[in-house]
TIVO-498524 format. One record per residue (C-alpha): residue number from 1; residue in three letters; z, y, x. Coordinates in steps of 0.5 Angstrom, whole numbers, plus 500, padded with zeros to 3 digits. Each point is the difference from the previous one (the first is absolute). Layout:
BEGIN
<zafi:NUM base:ALA zz:Z yy:Y xx:X>
...
% end
This chain:
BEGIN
<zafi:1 base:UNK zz:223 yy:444 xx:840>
<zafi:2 base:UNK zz:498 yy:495 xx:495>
<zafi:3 base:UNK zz:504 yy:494 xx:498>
<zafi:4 base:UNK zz:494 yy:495 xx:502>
<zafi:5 base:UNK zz:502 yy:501 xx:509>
<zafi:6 base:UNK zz:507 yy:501 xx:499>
<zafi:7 base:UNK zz:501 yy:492 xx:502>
<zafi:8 base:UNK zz:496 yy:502 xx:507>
<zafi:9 base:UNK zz:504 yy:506 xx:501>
<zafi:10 base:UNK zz:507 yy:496 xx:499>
<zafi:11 base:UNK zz:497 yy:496 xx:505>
<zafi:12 base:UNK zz:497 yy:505 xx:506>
<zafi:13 base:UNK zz:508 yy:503 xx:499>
<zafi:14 base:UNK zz:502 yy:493 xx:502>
<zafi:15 base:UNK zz:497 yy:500 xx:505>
<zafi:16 base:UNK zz:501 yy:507 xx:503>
<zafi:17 base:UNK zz:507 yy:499 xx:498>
<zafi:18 base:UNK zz:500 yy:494 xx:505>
<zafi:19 base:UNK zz:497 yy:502 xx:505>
<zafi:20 base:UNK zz:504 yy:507 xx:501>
<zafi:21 base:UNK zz:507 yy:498 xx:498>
<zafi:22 base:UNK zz:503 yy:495 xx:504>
<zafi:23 base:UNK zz:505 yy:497 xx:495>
<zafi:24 base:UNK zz:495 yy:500 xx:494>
<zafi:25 base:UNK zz:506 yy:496 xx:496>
<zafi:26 base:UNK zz:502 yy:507 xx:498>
<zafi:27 base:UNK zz:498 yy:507 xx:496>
<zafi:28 base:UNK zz:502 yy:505 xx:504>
<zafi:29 base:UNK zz:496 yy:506 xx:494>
<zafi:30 base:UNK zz:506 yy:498 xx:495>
<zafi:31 base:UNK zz:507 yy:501 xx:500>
<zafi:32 base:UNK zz:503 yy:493 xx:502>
<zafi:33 base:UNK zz:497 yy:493 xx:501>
<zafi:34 base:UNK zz:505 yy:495 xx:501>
<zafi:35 base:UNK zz:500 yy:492 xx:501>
<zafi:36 base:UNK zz:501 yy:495 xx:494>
<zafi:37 base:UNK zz:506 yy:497 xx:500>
<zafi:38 base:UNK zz:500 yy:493 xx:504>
<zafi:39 base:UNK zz:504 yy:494 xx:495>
<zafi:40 base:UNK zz:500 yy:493 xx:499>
<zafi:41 base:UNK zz:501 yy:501 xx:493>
<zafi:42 base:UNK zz:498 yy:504 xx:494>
<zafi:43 base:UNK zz:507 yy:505 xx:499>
<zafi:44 base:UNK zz:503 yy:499 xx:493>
<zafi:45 base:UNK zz:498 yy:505 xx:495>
<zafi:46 base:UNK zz:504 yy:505 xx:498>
<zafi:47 base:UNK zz:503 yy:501 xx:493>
<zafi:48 base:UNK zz:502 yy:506 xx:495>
<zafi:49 base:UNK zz:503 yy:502 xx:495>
<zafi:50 base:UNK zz:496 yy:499 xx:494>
<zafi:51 base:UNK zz:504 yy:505 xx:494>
<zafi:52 base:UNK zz:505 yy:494 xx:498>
<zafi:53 base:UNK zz:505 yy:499 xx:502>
<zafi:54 base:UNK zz:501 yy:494 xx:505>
<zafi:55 base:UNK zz:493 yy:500 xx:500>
<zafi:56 base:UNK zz:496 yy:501 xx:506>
<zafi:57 base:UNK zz:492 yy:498 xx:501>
<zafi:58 base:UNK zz:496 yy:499 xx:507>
<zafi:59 base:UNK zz:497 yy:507 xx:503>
<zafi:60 base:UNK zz:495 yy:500 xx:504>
<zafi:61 base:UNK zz:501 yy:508 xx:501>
<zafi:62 base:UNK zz:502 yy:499 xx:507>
<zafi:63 base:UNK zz:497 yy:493 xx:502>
<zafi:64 base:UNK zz:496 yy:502 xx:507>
<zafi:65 base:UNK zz:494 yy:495 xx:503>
<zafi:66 base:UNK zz:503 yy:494 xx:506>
<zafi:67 base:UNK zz:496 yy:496 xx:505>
<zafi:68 base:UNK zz:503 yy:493 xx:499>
<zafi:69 base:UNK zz:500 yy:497 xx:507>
<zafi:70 base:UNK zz:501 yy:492 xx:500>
<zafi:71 base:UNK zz:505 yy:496 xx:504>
<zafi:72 base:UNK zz:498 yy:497 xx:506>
<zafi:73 base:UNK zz:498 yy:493 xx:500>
<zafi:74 base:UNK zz:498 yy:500 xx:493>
<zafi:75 base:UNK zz:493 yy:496 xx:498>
<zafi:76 base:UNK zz:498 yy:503 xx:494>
<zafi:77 base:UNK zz:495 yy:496 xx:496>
<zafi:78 base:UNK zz:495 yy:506 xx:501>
<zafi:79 base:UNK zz:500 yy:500 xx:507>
<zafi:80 base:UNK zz:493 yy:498 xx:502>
<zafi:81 base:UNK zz:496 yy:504 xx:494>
<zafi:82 base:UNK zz:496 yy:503 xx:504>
<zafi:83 base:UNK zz:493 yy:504 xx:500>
<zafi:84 base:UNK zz:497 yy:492 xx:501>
<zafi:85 base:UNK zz:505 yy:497 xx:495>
<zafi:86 base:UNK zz:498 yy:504 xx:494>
<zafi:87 base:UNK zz:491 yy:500 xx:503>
<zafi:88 base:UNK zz:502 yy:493 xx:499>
<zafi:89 base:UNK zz:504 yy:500 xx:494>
<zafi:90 base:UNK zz:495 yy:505 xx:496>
<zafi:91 base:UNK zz:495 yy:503 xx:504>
<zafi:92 base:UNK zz:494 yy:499 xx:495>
<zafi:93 base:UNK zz:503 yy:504 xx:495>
<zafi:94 base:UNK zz:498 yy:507 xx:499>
<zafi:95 base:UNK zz:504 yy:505 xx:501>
<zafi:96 base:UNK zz:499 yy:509 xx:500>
<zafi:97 base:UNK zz:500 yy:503 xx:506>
<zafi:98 base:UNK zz:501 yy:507 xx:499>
<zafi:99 base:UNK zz:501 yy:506 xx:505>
<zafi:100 base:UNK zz:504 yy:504 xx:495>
<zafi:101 base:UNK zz:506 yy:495 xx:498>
<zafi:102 base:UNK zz:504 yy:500 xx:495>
<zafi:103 base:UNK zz:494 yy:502 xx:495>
<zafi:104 base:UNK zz:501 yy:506 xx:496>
<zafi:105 base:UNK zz:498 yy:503 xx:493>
<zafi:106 base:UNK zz:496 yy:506 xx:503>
<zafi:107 base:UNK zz:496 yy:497 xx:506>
<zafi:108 base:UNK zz:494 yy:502 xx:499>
<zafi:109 base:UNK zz:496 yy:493 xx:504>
<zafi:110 base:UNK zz:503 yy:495 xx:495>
<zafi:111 base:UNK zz:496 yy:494 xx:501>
<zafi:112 base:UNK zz:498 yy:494 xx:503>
<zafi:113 base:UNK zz:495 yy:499 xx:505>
<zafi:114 base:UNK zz:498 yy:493 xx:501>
<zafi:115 base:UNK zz:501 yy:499 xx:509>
<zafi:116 base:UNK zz:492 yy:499 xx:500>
<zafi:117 base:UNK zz:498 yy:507 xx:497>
<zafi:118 base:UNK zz:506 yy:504 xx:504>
<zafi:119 base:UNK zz:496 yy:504 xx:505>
<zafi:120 base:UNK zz:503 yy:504 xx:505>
<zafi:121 base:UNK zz:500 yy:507 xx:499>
<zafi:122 base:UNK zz:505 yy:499 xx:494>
<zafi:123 base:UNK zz:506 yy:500 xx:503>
<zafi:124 base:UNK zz:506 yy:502 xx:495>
<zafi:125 base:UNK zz:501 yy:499 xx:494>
<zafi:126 base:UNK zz:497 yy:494 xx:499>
<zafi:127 base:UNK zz:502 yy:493 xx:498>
<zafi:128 base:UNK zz:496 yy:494 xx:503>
<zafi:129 base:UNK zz:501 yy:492 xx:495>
<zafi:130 base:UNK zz:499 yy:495 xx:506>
<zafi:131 base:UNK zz:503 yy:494 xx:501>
<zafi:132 base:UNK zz:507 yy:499 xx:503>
<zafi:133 base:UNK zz:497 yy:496 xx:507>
<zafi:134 base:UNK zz:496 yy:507 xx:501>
<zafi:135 base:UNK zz:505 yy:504 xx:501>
<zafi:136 base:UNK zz:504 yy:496 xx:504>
<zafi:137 base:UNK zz:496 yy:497 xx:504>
<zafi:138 base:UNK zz:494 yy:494 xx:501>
<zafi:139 base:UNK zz:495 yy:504 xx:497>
<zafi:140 base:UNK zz:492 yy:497 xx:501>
<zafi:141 base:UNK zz:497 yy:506 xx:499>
<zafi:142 base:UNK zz:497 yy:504 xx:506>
<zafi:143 base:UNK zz:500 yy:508 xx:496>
<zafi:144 base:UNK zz:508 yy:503 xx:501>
<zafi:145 base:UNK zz:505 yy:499 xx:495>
<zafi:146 base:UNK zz:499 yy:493 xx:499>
<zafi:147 base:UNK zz:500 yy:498 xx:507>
<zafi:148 base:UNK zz:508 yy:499 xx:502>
<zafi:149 base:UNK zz:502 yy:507 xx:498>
<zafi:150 base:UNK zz:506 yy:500 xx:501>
<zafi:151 base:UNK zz:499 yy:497 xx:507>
<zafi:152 base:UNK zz:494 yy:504 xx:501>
<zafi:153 base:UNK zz:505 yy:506 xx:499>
<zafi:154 base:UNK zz:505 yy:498 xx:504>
<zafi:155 base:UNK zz:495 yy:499 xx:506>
<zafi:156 base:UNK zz:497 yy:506 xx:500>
<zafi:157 base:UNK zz:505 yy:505 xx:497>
<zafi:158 base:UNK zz:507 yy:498 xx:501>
<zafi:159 base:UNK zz:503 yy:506 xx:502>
<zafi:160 base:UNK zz:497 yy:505 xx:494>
<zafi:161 base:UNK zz:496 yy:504 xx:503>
<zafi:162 base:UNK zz:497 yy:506 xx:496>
<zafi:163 base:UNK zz:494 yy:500 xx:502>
<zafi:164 base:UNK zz:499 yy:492 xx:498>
<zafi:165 base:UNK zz:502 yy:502 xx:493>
<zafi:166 base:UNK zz:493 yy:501 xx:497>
<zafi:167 base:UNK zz:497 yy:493 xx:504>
<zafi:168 base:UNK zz:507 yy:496 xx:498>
<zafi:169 base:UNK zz:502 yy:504 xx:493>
<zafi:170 base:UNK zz:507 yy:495 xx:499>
<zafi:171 base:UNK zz:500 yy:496 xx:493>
<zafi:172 base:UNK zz:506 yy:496 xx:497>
<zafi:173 base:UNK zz:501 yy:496 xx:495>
<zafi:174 base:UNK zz:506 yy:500 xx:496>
<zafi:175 base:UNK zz:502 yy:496 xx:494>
<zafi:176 base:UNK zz:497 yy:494 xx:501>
<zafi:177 base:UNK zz:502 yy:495 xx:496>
<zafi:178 base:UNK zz:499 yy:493 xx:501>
<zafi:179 base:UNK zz:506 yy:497 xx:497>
<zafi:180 base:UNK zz:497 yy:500 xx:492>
<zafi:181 base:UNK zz:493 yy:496 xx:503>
<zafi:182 base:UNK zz:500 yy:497 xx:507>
<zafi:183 base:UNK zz:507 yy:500 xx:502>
<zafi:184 base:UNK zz:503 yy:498 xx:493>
<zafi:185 base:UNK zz:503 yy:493 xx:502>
<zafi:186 base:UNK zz:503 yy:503 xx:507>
<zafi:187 base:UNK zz:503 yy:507 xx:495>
<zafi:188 base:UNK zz:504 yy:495 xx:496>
<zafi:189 base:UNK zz:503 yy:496 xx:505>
<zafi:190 base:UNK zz:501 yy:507 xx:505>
<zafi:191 base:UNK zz:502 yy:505 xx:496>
<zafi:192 base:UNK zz:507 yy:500 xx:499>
<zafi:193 base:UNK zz:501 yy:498 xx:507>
<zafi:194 base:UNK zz:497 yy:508 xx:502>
<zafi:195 base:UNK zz:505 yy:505 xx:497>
<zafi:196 base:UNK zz:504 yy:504 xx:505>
<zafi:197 base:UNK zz:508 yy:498 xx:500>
<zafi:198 base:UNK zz:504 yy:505 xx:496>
<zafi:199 base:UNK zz:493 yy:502 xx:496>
<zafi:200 base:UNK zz:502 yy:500 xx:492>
<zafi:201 base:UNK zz:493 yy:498 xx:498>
<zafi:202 base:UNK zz:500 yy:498 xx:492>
<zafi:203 base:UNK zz:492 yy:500 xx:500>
<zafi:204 base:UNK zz:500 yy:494 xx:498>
<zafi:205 base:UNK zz:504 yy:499 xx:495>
<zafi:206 base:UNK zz:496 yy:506 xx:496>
<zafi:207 base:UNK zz:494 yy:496 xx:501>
<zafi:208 base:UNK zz:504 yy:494 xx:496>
<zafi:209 base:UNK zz:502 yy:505 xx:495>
<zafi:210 base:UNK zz:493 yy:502 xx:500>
<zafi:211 base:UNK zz:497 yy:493 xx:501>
<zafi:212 base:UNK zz:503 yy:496 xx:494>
<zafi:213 base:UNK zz:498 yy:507 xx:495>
<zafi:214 base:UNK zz:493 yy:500 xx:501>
<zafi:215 base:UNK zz:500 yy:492 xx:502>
<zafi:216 base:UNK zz:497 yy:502 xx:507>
<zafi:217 base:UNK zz:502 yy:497 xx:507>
<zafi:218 base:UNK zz:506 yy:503 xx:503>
<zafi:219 base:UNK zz:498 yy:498 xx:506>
<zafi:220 base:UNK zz:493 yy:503 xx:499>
<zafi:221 base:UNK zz:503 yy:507 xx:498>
<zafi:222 base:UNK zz:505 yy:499 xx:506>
<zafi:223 base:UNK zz:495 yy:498 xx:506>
<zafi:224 base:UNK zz:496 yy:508 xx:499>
<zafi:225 base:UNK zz:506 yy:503 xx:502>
<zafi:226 base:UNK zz:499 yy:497 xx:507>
<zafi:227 base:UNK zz:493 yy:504 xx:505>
<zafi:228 base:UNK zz:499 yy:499 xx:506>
<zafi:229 base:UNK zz:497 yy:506 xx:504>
<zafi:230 base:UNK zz:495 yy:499 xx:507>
<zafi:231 base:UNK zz:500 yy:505 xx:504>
<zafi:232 base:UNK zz:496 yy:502 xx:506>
<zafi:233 base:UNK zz:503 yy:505 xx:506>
<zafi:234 base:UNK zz:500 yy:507 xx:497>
<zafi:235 base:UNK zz:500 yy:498 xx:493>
<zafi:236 base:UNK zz:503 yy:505 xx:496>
<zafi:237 base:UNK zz:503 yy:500 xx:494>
<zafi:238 base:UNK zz:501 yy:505 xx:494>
<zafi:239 base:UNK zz:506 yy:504 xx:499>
<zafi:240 base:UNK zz:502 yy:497 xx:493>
<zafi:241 base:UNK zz:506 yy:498 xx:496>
<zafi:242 base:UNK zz:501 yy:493 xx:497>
<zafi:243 base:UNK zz:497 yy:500 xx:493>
<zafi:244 base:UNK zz:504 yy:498 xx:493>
<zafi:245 base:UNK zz:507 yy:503 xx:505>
<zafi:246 base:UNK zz:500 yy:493 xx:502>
<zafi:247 base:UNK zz:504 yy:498 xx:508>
<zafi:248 base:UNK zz:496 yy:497 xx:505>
<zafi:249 base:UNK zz:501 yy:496 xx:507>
<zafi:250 base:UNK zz:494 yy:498 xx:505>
<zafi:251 base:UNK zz:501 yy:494 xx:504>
<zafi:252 base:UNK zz:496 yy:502 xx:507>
<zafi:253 base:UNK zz:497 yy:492 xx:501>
<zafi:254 base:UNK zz:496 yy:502 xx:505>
<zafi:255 base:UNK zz:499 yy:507 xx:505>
<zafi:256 base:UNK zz:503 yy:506 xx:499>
<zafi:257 base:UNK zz:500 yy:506 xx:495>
<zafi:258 base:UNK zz:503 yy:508 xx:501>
<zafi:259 base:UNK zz:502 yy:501 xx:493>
<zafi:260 base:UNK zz:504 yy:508 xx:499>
<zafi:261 base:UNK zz:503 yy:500 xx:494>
<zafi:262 base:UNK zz:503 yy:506 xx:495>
<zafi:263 base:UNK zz:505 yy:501 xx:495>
<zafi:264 base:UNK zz:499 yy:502 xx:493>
<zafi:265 base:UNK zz:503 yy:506 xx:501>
<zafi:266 base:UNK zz:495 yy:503 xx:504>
<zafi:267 base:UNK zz:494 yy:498 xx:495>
<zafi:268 base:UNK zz:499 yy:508 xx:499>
<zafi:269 base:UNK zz:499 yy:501 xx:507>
<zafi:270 base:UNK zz:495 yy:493 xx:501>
<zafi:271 base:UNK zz:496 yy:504 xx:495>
<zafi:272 base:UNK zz:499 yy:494 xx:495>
<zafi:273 base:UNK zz:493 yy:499 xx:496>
<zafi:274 base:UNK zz:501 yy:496 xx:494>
<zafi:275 base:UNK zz:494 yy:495 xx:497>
<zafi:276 base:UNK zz:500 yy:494 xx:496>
<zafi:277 base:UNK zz:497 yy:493 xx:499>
<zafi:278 base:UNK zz:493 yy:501 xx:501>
<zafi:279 base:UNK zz:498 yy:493 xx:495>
<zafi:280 base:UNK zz:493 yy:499 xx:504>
<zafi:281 base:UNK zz:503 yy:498 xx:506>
<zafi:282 base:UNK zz:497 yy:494 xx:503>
<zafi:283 base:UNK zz:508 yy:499 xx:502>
<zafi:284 base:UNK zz:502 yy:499 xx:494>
<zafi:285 base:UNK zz:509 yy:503 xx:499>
<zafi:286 base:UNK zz:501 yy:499 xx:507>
<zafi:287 base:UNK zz:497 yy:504 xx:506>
<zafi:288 base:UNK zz:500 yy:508 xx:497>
<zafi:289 base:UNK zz:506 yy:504 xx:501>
<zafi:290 base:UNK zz:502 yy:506 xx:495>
<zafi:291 base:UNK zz:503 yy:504 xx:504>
<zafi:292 base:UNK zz:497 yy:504 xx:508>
<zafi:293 base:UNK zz:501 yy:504 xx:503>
<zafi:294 base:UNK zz:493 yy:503 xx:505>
<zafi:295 base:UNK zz:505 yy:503 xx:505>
<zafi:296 base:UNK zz:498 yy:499 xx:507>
<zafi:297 base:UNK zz:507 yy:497 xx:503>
<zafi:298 base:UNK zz:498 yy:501 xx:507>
<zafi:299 base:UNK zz:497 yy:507 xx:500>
<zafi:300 base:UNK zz:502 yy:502 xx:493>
<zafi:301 base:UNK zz:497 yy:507 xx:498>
<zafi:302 base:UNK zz:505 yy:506 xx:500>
<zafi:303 base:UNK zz:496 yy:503 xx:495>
<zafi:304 base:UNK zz:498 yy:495 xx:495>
<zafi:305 base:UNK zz:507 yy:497 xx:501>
<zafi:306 base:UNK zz:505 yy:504 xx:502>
<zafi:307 base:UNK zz:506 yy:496 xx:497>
<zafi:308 base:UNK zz:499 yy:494 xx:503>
<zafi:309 base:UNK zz:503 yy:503 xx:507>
<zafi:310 base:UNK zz:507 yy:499 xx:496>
<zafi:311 base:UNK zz:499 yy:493 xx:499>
<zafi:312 base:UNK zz:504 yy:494 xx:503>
<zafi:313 base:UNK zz:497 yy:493 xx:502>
<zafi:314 base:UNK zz:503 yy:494 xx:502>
<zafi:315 base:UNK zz:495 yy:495 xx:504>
<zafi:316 base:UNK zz:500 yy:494 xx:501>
<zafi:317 base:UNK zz:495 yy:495 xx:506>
<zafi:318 base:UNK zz:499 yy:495 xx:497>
<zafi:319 base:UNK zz:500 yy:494 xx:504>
<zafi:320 base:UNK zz:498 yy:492 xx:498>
<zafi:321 base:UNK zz:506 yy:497 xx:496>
<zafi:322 base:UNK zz:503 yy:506 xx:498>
<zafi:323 base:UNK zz:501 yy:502 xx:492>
<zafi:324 base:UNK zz:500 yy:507 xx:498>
<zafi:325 base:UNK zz:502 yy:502 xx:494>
<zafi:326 base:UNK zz:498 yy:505 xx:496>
<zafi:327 base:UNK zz:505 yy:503 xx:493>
<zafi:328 base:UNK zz:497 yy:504 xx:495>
<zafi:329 base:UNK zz:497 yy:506 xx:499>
<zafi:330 base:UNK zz:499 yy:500 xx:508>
<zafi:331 base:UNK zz:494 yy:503 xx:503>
<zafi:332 base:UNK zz:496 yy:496 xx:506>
<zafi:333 base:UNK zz:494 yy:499 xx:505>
<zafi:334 base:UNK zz:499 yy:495 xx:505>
<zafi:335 base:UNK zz:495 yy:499 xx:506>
<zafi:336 base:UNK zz:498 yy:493 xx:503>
<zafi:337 base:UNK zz:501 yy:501 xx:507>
<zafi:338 base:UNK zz:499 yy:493 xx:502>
<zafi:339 base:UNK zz:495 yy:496 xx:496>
<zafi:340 base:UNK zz:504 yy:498 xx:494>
<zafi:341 base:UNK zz:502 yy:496 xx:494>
<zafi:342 base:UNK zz:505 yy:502 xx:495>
<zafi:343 base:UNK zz:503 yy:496 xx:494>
<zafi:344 base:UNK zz:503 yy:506 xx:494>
<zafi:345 base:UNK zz:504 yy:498 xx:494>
<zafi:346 base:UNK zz:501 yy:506 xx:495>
<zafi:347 base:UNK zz:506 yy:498 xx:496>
<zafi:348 base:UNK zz:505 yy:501 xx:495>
<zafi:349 base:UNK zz:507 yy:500 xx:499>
<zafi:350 base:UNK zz:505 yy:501 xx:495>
<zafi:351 base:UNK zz:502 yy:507 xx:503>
<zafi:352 base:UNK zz:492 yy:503 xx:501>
<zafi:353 base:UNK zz:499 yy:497 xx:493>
<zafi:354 base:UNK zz:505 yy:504 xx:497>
<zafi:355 base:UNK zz:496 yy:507 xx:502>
<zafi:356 base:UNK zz:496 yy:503 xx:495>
<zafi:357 base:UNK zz:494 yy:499 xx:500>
<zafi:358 base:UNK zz:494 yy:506 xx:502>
<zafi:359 base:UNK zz:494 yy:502 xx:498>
<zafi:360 base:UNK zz:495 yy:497 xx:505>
<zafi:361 base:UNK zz:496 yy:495 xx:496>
<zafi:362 base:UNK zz:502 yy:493 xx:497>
<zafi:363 base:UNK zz:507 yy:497 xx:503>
<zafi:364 base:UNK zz:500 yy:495 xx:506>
<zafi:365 base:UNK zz:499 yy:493 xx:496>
<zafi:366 base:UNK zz:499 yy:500 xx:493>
<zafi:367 base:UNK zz:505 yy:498 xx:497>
<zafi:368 base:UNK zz:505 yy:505 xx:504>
<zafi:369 base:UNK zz:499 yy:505 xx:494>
<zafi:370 base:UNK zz:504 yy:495 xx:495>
<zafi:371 base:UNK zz:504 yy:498 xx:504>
<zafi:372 base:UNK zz:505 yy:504 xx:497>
<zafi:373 base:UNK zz:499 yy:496 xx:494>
<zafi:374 base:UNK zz:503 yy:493 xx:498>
<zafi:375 base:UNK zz:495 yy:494 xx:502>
<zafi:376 base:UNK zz:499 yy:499 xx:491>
<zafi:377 base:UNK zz:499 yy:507 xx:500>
<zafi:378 base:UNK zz:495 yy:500 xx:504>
<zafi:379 base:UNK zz:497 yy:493 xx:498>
<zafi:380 base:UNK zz:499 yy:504 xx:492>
<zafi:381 base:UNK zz:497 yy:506 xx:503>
<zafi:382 base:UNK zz:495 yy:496 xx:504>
<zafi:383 base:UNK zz:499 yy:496 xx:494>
<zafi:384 base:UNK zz:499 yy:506 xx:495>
<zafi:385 base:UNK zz:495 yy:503 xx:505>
<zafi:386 base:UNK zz:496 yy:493 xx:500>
<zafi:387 base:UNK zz:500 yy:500 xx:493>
<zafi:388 base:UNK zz:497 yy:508 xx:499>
<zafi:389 base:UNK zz:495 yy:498 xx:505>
<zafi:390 base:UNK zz:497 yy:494 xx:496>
<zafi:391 base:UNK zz:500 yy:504 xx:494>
<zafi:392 base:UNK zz:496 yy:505 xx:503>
<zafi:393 base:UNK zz:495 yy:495 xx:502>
<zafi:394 base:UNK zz:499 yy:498 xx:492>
% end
């Protein structure tokens, strides 16, 4: 079977795994699926001994996923940036809506596709350029997928039948970010107010490192490291694992997601596929993921993945207000089961900086490569690659 229907596929199993199981929150093909743990902070991390003595560093080796569930009565600033707050704040930006989300290397139907040339007949493996507002909602053009699509799906296939799923092929968009364009101002004044209690995020102070080397905006740099996802009901996700070994929390603003996740240890039996950054992506560094996996999670195929049987997942059903956070190297998908609106933060802390690097094409930032490197060191170097480059030209 070719990668190009895959994402159909994962659907049609979600769909079937919906309607004849009755606790569709569960994995009943692999070894054990238990729920994320249930805090109302971040645990601390754990530390080891790093070979010297009295010494001993962070370790991630046994951090696990938690959902942060806040305290009753508390306001948060987000609390009214629903589906209409950001088709207000940023609807006439253009956005990618793919059937197949986070992009990969190898998929074979790369492109964009203006929402004016999408025909019905390409149903997977496509990303369609439209605006914000026509997908959310309030579209003026009669011919689908303009015209309200999430309302339209909503109506017409909220319980995920099958047999709709060619009439209503399920679109997400993730990674939008309009907090370098449109929302700039509202970031500054926010973004420090959004990090989960006991989450140890030091993003932003690589991005001042990086940002007075190379005379850039540290604000700038940081506010890419914050998407929004749109989900519509039955919105599947790949099975991936965060880029450049960074931690990740998804702040559920608005309806509900189903996310399994899996640990690093059962990334033999996930069945991994490694890709890199593909540069004539139109979403730039964001939105692709360089390690899948193709196995179906609801009705996987004994015969092409017989390990995955072994697997132990945990599941969370993420509600609004609530914050998964997701350590390193753990593997996760997730399916809109209401229609949703999803803020995620990649990041990095002192503990996940320390791992080493693997090959899976350039590291998360550009300037987290140097920073093993004093700010000096760093500054010479660039100097001297600026001075090669002007003597090329000459």
């Amino acid at each position: 079977m070719g990668v190009e229907i895959l994402s159909c596929l994962r659907y049609l199993s979600y769909c079937k795994h919906r309607q004849q199981r009755s606790n569709f929150c569960t994995l009943p093909q692999i070894a054990s699926c238990s729920p994320v743990p249930r805090v109302r902070a971040a645990p601390t991390v754990s530390h080891v001994s790093n070979g010297y003595a009295g010494e001993r560093e962070p370790s991630l080796r046994n951090a696990t996923p938690v959902t942060l569930v806040p305290k009753r009565g508390q306001e948060p600033v987000w609390r009214h940036w629903n589906l209409n707050f950001w088709k207000e704040a940023c609807g006439l930006e253009y956005c990618n809506c793919r059937t197949r989300w986070p992009a990969f290397e190898q998929d074979d139907s790369g492109r964009v596709v203006p929402a004016r040339l999408y025909e019905k007949k390409c149903m997977d493996g496509i990303c369609i350029e439209a605006g914000l507002v026509e997908y959310l909602a309030s579209g003026t053009d009669q011919s689908w997928p303009t015209q309200e699509y999430m309302l339209v799906v909503e109506i017409q296939d909220a319980a995920c039948m099958e047999d709709q799923a060619l009439a209503f092929p399920r679109l997400q968009v993730g990674d939008f970010c309009p907090f370098v364009s449109s929302c700039s101002r509202f970031f500054k004044d926010h973004w420090h107010t959004w990090t989960p209690p006991g989450v140890e995020d030091l993003t932003h102070r690589w991005c001042e490192f990086y940002g007075s080397i190379f005379e850039q905006d540290p604000i700038h740099q940081l506010a890419q490291f914050y998407r929004l996802h749109f989900g519509v009901i039955g919105a599947v996700s790949r099975l991936h694992r965060i880029n450049h070994q960074a931690q990740e929390w998804m702040l559920q603003m608005e309806g509900q997601r189903l996310v399994f996740l899996f640990p690093p240890e059962d990334t033999e039996n996930i069945y991994e596929l490694v890709g890199g950054l593909d540069e004539h992506r139109s979403d730039g560094s964001f939105g692709y993921a360089t390690h899948i996996s193709e196995v179906n999670l609801f009705f996987p195929s004994s015969k092409r993945h017989p390990l995955f049987s072994k697997c132990n997942a945990l599941v969370s059903l993420l509600g609004e207000g609530k914050t998964l956070v997701i350590p390193s190297g753990w593997w996760w998908t997730a399916i809109s089961t209401q229609p949703s609106v999803t803020l995620h933060h990649t990041y990095w802390s002192f503990e996940n900086r320390l791992l080493r690097p693997q090959r899976e094409g350039p590291t998360g930032p550009k300037c987290f490569s140097s920073l093993v490197m004093s700010k000096n060191t760093a500054r010479a170097r660039w100097k001297l690659d600026l001075d090669g480059v002007s003597v090329n030209a000459v």
